[in-house]
mmCIF file of the N, C-alpha and C atoms, coordinates in Angstrom:
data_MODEL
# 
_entry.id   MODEL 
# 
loop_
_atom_site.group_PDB 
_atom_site.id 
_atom_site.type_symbol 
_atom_site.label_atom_id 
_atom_site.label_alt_id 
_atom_site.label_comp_id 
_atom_site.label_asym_id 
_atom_site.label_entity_id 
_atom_site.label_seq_id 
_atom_site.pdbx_PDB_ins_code 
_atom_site.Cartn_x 
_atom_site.Cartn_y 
_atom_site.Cartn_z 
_atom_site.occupancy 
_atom_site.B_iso_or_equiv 
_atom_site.pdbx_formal_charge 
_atom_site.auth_seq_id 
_atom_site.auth_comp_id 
_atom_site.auth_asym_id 
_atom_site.auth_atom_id 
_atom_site.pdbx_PDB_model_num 
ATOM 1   N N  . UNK A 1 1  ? 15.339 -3.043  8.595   1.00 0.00 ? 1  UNK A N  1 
ATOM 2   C CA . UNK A 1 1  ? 16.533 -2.280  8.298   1.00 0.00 ? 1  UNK A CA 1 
ATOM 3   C C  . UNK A 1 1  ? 17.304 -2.920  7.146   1.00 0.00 ? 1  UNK A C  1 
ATOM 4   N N  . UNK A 1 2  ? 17.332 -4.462  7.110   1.00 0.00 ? 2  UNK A N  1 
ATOM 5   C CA . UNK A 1 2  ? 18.139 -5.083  6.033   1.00 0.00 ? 2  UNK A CA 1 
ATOM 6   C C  . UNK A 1 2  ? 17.520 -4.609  4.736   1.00 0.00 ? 2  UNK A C  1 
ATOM 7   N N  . UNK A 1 3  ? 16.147 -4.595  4.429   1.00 0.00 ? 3  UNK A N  1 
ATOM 8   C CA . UNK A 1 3  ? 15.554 -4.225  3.371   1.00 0.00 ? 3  UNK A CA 1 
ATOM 9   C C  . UNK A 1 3  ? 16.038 -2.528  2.737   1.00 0.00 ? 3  UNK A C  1 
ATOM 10  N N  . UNK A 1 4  ? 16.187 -1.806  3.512   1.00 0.00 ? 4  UNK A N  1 
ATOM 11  C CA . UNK A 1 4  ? 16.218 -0.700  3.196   1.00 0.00 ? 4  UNK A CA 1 
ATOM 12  C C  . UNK A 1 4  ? 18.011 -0.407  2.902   1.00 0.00 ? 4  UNK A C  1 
ATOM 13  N N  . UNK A 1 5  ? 18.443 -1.256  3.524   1.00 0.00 ? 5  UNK A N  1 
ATOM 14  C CA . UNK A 1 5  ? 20.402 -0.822  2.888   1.00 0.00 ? 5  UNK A CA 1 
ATOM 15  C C  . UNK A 1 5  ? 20.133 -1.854  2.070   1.00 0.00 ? 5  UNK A C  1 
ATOM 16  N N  . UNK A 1 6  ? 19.415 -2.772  1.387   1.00 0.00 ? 6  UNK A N  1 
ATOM 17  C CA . UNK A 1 6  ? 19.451 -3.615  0.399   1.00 0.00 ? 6  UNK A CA 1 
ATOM 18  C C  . UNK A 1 6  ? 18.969 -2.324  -0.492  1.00 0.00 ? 6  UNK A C  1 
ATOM 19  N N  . UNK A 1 7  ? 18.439 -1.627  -0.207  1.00 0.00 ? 7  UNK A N  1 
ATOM 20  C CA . UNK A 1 7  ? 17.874 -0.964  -1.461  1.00 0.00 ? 7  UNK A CA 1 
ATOM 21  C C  . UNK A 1 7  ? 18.511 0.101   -2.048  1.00 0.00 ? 7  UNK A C  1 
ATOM 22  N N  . UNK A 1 8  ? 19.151 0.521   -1.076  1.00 0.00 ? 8  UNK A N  1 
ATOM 23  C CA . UNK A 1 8  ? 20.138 1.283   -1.083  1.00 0.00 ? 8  UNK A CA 1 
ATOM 24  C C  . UNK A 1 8  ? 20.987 1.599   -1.852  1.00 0.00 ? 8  UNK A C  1 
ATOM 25  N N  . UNK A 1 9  ? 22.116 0.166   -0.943  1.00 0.00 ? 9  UNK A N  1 
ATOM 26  C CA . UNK A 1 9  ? 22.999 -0.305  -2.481  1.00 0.00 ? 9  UNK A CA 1 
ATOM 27  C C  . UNK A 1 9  ? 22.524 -0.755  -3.855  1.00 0.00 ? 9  UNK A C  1 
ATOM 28  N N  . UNK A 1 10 ? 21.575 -1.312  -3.289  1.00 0.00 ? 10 UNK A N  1 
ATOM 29  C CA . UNK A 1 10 ? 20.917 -1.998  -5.005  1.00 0.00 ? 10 UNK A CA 1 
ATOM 30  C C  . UNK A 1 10 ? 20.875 -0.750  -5.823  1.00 0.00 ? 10 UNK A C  1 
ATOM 31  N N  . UNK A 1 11 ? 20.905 0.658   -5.599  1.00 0.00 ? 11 UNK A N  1 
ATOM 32  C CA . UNK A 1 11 ? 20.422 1.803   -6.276  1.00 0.00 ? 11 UNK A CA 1 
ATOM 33  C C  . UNK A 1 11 ? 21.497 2.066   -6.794  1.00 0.00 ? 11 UNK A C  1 
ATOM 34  N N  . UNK A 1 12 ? 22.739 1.989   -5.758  1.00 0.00 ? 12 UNK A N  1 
ATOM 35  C CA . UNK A 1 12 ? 24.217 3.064   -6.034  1.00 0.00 ? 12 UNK A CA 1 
ATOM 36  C C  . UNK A 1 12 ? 24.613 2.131   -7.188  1.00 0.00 ? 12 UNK A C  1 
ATOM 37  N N  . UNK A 1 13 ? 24.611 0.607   -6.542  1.00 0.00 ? 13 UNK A N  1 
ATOM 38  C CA . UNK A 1 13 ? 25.415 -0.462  -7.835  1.00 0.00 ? 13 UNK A CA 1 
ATOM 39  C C  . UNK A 1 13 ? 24.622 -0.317  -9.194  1.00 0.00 ? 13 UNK A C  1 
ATOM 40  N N  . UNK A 1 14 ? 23.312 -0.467  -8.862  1.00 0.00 ? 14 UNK A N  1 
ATOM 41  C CA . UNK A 1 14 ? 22.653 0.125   -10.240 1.00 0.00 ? 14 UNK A CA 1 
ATOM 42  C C  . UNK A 1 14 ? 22.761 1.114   -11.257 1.00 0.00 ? 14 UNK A C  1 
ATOM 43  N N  . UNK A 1 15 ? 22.903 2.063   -10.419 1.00 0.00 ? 15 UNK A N  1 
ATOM 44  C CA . UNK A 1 15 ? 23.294 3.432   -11.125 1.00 0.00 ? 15 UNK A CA 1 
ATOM 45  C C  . UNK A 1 15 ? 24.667 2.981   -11.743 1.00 0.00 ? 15 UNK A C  1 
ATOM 46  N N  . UNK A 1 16 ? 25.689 2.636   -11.059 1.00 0.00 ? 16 UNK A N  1 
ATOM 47  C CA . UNK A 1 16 ? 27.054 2.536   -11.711 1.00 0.00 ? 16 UNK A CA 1 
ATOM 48  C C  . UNK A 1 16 ? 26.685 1.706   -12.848 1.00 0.00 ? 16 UNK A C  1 
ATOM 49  N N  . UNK A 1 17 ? 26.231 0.414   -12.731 1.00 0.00 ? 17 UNK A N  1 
ATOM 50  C CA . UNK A 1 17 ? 26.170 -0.233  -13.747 1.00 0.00 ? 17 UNK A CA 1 
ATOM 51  C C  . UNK A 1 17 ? 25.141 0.200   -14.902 1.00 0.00 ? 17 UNK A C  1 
ATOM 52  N N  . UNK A 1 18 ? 24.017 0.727   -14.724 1.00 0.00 ? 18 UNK A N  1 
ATOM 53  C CA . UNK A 1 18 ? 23.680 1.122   -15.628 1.00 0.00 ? 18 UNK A CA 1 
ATOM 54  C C  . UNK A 1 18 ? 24.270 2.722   -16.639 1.00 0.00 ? 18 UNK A C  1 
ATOM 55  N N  . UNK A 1 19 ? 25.131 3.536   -16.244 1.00 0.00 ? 19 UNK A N  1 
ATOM 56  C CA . UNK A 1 19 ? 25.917 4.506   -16.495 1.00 0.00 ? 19 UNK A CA 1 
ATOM 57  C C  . UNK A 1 19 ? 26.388 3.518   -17.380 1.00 0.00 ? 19 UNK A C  1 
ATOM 58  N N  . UNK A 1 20 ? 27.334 2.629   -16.868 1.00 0.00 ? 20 UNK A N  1 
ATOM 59  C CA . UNK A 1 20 ? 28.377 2.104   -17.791 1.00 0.00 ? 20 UNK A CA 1 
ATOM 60  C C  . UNK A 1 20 ? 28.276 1.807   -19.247 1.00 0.00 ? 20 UNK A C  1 
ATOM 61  N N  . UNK A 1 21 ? 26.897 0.233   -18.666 1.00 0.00 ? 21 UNK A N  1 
ATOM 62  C CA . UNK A 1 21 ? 26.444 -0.077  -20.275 1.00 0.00 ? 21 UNK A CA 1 
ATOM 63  C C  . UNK A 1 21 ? 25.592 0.781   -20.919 1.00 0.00 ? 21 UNK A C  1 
ATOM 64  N N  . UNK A 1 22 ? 25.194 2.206   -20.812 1.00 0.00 ? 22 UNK A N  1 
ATOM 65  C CA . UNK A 1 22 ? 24.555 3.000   -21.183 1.00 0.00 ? 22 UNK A CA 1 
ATOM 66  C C  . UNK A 1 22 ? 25.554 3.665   -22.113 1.00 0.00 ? 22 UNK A C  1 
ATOM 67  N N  . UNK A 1 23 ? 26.605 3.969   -21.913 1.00 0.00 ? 23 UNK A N  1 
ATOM 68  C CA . UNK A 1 23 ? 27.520 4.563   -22.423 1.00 0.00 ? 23 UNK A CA 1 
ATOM 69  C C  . UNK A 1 23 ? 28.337 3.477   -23.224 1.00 0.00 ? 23 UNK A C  1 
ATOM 70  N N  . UNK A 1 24 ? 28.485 2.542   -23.149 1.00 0.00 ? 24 UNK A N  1 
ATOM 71  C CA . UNK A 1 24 ? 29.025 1.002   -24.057 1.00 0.00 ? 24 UNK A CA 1 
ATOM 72  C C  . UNK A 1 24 ? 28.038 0.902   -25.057 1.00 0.00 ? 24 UNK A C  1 
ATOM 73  N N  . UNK A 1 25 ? 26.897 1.194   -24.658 1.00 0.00 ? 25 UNK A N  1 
ATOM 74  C CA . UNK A 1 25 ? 26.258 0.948   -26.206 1.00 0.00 ? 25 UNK A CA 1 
ATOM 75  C C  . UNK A 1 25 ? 25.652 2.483   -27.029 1.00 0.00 ? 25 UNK A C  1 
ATOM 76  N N  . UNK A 1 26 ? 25.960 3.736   -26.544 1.00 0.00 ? 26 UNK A N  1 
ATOM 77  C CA . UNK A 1 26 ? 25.804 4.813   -26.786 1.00 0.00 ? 26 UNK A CA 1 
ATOM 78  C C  . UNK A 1 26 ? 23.946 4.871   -26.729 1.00 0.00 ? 26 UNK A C  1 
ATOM 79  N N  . UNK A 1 27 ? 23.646 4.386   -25.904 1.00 0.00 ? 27 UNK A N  1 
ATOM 80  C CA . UNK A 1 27 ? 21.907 4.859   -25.520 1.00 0.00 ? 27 UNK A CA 1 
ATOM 81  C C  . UNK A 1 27 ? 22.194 5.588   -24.514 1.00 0.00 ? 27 UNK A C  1 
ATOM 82  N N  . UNK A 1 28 ? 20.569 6.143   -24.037 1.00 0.00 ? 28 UNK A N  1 
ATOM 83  C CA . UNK A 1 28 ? 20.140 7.243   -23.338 1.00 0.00 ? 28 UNK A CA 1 
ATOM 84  C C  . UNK A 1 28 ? 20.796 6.722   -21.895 1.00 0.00 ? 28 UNK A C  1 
ATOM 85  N N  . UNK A 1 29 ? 20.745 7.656   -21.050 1.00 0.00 ? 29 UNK A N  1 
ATOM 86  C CA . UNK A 1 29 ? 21.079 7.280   -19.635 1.00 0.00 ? 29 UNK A CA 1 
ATOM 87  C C  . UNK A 1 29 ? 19.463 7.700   -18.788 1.00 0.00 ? 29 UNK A C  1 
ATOM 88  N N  . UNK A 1 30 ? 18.508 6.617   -17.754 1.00 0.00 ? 30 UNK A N  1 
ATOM 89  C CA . UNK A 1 30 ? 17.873 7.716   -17.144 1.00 0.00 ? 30 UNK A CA 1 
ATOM 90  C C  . UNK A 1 30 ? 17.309 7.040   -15.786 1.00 0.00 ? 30 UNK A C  1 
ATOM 91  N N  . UNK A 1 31 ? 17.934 7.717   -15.026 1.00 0.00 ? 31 UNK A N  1 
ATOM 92  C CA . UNK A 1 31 ? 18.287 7.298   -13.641 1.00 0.00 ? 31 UNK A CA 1 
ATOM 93  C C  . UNK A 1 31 ? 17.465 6.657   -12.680 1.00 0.00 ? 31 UNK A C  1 
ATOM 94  N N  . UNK A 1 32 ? 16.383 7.089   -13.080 1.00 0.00 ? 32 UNK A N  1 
ATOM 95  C CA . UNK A 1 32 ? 14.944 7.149   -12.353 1.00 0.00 ? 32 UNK A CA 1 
ATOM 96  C C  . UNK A 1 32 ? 14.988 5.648   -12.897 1.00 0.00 ? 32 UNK A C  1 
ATOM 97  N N  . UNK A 1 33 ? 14.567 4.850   -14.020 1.00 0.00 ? 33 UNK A N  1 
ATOM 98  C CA . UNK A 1 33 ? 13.994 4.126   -14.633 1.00 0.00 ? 33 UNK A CA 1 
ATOM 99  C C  . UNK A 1 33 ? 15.539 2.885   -13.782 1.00 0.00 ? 33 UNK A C  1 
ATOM 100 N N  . UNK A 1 34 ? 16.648 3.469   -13.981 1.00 0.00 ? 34 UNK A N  1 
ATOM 101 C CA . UNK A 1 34 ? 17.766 2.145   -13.496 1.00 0.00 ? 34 UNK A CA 1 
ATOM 102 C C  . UNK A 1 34 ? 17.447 1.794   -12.052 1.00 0.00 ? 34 UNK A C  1 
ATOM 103 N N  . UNK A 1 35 ? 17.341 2.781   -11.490 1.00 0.00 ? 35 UNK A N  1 
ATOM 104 C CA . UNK A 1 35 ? 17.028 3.182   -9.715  1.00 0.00 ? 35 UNK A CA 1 
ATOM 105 C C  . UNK A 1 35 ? 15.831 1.806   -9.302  1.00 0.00 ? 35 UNK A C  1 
ATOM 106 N N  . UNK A 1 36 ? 14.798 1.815   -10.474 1.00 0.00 ? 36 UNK A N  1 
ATOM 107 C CA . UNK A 1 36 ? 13.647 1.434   -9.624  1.00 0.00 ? 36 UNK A CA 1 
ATOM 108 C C  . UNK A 1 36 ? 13.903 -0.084  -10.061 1.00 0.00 ? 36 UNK A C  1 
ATOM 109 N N  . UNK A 1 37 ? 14.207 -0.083  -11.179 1.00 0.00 ? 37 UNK A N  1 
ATOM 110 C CA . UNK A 1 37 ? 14.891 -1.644  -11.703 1.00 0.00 ? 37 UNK A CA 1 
ATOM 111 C C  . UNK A 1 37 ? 15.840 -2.164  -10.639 1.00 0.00 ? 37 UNK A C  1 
ATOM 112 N N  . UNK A 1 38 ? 17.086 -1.736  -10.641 1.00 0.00 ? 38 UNK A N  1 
ATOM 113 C CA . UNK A 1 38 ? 18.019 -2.276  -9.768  1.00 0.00 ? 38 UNK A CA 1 
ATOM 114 C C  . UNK A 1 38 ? 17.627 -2.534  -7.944  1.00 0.00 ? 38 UNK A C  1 
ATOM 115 N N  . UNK A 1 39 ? 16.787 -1.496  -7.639  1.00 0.00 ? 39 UNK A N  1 
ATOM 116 C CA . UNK A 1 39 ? 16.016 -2.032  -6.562  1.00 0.00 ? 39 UNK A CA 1 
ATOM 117 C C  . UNK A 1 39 ? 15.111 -3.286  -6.444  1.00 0.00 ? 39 UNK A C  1 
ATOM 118 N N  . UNK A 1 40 ? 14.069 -2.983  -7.208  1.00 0.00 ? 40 UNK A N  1 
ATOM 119 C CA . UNK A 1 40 ? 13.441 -4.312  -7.541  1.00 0.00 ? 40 UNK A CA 1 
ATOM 120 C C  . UNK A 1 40 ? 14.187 -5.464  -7.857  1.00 0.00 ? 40 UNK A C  1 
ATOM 121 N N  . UNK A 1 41 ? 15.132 -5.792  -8.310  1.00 0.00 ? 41 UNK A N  1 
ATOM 122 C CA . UNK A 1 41 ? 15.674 -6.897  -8.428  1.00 0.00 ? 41 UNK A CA 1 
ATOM 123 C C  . UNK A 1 41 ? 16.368 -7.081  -7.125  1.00 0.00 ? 41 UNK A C  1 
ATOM 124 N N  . UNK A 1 42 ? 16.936 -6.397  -6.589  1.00 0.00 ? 42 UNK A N  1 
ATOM 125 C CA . UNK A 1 42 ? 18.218 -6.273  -5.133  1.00 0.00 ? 42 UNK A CA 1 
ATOM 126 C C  . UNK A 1 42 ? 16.855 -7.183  -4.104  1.00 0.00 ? 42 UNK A C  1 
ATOM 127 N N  . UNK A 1 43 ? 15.624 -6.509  -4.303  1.00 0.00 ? 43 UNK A N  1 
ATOM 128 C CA . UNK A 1 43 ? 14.765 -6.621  -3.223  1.00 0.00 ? 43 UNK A CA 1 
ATOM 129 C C  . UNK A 1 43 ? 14.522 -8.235  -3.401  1.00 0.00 ? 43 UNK A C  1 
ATOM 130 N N  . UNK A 1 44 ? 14.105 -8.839  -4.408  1.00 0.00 ? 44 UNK A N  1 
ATOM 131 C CA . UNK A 1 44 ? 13.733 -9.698  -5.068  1.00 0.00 ? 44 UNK A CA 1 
ATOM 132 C C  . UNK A 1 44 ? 15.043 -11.011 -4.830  1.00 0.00 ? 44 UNK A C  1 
ATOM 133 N N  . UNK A 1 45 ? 15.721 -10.806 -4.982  1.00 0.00 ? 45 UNK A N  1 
ATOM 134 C CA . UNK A 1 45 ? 17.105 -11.235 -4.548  1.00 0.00 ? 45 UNK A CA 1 
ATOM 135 C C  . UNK A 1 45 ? 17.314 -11.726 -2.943  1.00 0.00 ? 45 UNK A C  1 
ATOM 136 N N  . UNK A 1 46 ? 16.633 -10.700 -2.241  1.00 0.00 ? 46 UNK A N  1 
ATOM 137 C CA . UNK A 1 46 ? 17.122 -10.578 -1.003  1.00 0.00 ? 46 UNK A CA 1 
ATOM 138 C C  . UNK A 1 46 ? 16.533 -12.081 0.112   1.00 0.00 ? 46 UNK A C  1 
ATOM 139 N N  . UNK A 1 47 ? 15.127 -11.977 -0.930  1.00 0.00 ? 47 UNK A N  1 
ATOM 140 C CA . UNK A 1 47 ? 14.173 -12.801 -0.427  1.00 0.00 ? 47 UNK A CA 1 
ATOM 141 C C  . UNK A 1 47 ? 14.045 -14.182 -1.103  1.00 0.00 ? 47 UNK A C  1 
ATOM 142 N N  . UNK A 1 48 ? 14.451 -14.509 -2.240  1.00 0.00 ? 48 UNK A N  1 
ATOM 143 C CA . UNK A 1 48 ? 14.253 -15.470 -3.360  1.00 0.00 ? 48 UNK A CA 1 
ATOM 144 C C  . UNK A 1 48 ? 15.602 -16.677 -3.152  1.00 0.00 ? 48 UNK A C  1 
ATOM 145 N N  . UNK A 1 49 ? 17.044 -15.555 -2.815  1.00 0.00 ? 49 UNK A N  1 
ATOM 146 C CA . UNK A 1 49 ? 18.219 -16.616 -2.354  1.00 0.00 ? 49 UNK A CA 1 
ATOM 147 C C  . UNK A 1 49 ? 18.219 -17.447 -1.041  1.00 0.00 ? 49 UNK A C  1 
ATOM 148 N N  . UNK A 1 50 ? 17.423 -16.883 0.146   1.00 0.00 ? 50 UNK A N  1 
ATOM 149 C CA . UNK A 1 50 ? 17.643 -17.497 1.141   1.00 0.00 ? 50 UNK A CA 1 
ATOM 150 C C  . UNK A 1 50 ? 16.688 -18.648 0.928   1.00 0.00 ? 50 UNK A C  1 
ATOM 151 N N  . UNK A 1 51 ? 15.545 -18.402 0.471   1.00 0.00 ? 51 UNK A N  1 
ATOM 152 C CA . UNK A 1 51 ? 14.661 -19.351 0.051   1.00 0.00 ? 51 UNK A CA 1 
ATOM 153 C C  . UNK A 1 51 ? 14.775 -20.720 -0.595  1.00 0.00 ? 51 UNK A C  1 
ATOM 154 N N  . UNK A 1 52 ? 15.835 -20.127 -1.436  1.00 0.00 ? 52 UNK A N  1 
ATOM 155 C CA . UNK A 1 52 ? 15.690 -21.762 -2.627  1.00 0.00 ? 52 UNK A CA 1 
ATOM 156 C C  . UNK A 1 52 ? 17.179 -21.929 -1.498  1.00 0.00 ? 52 UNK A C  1 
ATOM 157 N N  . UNK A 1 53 ? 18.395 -21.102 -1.258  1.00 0.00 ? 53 UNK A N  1 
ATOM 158 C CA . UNK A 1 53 ? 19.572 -21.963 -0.391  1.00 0.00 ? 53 UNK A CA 1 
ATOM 159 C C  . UNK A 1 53 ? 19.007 -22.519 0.600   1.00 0.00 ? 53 UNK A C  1 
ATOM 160 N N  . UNK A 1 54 ? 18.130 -22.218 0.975   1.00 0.00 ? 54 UNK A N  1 
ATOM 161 C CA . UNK A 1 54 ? 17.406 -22.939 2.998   1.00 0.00 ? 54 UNK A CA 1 
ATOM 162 C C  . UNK A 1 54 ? 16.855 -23.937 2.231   1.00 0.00 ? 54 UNK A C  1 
ATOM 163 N N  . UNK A 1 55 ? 16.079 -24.176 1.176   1.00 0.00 ? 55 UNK A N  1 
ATOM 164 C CA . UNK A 1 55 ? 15.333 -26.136 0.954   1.00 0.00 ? 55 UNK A CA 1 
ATOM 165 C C  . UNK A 1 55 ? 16.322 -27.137 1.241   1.00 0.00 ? 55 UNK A C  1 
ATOM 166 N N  . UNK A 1 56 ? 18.205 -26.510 0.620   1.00 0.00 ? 56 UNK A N  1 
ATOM 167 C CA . UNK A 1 56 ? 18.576 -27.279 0.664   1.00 0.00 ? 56 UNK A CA 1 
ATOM 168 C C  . UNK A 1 56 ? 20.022 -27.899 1.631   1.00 0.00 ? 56 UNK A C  1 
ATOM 169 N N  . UNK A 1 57 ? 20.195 -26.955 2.737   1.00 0.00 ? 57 UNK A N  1 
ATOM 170 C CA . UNK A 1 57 ? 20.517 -26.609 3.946   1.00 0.00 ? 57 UNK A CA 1 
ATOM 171 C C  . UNK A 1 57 ? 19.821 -28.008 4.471   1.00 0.00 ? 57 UNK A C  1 
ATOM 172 N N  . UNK A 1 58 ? 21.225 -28.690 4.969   1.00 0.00 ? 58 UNK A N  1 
ATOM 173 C CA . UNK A 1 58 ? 20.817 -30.061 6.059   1.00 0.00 ? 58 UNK A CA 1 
ATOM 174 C C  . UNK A 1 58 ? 20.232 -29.386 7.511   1.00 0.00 ? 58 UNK A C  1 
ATOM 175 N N  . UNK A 1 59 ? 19.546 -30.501 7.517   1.00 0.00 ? 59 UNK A N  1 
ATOM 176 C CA . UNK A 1 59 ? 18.177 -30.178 9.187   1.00 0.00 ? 59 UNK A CA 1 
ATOM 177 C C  . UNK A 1 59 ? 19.193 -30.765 10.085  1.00 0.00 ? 59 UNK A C  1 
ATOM 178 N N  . UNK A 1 60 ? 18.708 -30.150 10.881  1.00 0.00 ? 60 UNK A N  1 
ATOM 179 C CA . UNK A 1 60 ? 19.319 -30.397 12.486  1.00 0.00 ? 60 UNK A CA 1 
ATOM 180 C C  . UNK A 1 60 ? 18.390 -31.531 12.763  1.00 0.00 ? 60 UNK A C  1 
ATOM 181 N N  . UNK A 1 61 ? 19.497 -32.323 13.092  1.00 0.00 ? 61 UNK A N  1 
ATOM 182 C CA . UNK A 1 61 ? 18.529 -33.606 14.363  1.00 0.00 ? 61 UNK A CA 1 
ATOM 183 C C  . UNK A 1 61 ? 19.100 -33.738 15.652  1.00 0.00 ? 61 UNK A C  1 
ATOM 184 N N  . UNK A 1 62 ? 17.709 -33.624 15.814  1.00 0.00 ? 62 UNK A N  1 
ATOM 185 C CA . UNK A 1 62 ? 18.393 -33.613 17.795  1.00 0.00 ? 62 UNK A CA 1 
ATOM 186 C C  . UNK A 1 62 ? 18.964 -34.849 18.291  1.00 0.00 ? 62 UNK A C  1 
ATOM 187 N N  . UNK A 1 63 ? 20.301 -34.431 18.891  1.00 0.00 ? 63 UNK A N  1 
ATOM 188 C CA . UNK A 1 63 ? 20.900 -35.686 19.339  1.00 0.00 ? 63 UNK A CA 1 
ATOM 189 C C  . UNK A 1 63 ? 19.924 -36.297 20.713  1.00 0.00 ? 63 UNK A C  1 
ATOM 190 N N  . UNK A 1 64 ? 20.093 -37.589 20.566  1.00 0.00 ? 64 UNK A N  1 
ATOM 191 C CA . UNK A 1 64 ? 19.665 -38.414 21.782  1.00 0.00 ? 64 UNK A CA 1 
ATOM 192 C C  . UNK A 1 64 ? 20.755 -38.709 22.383  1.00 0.00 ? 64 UNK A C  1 
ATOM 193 N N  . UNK A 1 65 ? 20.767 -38.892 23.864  1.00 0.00 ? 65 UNK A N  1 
ATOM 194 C CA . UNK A 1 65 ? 21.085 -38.865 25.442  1.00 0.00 ? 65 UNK A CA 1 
ATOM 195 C C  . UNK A 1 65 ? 20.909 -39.624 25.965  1.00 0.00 ? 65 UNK A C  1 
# 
């Protein structure tokens, strides 16, 4: 389920942001092409941050008793 509202939003924020600088630099707008980008990265993201933050996340040591 996390994957799929990751993709989600990754689409809506995409779209906004790509509208924007599409129109800041007077190029084409085309939705399809921002959609699959901004997903792919959201997705890519989703999996790549917990990864490199968890190497460096202190370990639990079990207390002794």
């Amino acid at each position: 389920m996390k994957y799929i509202m990751v993709a989600i939003w990754s689409a809506i924020f995409g779209e906004i942001l790509g509208y924007i600088v599409s129109q800041l630099n007077s190029g084409t707008y085309d939705f399809v092409t921002v959609a699959v980008i901004a997903v792919i990265v959201g997705e890519i993201a989703l999996v790549a941050i917990p990864a490199i933050s968890g190497s460096t996340a202190p370990k639990e040591v079990a207390s002794e008793e």
